[in-house]
C-alpha positions as CSV (number, residue, x, y, z in Angstrom):
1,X,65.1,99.2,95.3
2,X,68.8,98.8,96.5
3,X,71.6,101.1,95.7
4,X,75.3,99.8,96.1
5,X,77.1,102.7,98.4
6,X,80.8,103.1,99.3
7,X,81.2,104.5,102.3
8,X,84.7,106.1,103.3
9,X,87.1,107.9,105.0
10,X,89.9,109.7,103.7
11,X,92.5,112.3,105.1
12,X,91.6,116.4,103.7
13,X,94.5,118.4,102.3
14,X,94.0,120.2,105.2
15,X,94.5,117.6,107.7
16,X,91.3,116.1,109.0
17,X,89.2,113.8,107.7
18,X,86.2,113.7,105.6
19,X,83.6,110.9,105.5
20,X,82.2,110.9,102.1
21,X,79.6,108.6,100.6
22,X,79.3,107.3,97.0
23,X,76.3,106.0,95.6
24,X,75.9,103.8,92.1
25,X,72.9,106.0,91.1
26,X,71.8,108.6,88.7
27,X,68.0,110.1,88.0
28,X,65.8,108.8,85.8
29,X,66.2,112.1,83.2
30,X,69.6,112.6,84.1
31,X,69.0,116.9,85.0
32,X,71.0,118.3,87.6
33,X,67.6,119.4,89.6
34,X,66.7,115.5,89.8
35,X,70.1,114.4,90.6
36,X,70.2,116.8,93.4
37,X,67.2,115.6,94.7
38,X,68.2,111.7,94.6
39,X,71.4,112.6,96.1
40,X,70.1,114.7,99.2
41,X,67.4,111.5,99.3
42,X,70.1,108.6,99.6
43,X,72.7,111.0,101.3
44,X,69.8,111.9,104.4
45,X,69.0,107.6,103.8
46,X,73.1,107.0,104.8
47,X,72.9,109.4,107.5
48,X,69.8,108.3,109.0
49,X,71.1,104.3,109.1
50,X,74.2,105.7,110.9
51,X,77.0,106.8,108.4
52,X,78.8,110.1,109.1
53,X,78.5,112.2,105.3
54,X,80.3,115.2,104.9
55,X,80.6,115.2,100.9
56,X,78.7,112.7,98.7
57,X,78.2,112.0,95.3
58,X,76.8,109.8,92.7
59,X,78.6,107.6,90.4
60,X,77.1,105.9,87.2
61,X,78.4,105.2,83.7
62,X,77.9,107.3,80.8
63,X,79.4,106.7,77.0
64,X,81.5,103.4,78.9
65,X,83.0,105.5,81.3
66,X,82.3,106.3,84.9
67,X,80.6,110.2,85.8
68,X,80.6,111.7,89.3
69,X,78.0,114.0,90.4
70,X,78.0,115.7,93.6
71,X,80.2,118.3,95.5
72,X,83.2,119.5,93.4
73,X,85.6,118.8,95.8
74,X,84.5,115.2,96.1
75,X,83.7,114.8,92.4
76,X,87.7,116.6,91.2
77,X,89.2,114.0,93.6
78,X,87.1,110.9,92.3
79,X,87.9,111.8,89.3
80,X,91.2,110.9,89.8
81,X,91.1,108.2,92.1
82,X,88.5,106.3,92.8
83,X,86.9,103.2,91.6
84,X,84.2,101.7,92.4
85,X,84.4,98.8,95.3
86,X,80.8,99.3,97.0
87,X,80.7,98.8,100.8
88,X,77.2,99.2,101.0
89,X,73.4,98.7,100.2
90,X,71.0,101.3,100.4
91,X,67.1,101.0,100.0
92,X,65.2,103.8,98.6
């Protein structure tokens, strides 16, 4: 199966840079336990094909609007910003 992925880069609040990586997934029951494990799946997936992670997270849509899961950092800025424009396929 093939995820779509955004992989990007964006400057930190405290000056560097974070790679983070955004995947159009959730788990099949929906628990945090099982979305942990599919995001440390297709987050050790991106890192193995190449793609610096720090932070990732997943993105799917719940009630007609978009949810983040993942680090809070990454998920608060989302949250705020970002919409989807996938960069990426991944195969789990």
């Amino acid at each position: 199966m093939k995820i779509n992925m955004a992989h990007l880069r964006e400057q930190s609040t405290s000056g560097g840079w974070i790679n983070f990586a955004v995947f159009d997934a959730k788990s099949n029951s929906g628990s945090n336990s099982d979305n942990d494990a599919l995001l440390h799946q297709l987050t050790a997936k991106a890192r193995i094909s190449g793609l610096k992670v720090d932070q990732s997270a997943l993105a799917y849509n719940q009630n007609e609007s978009i949810r983040f899961y993942g680090s809070k950092n990454l998920v608060d800025y989302l949250s705020n910003n970002f919409v989807p424009n996938w960069t990426h396929k991944i195969d789990v």
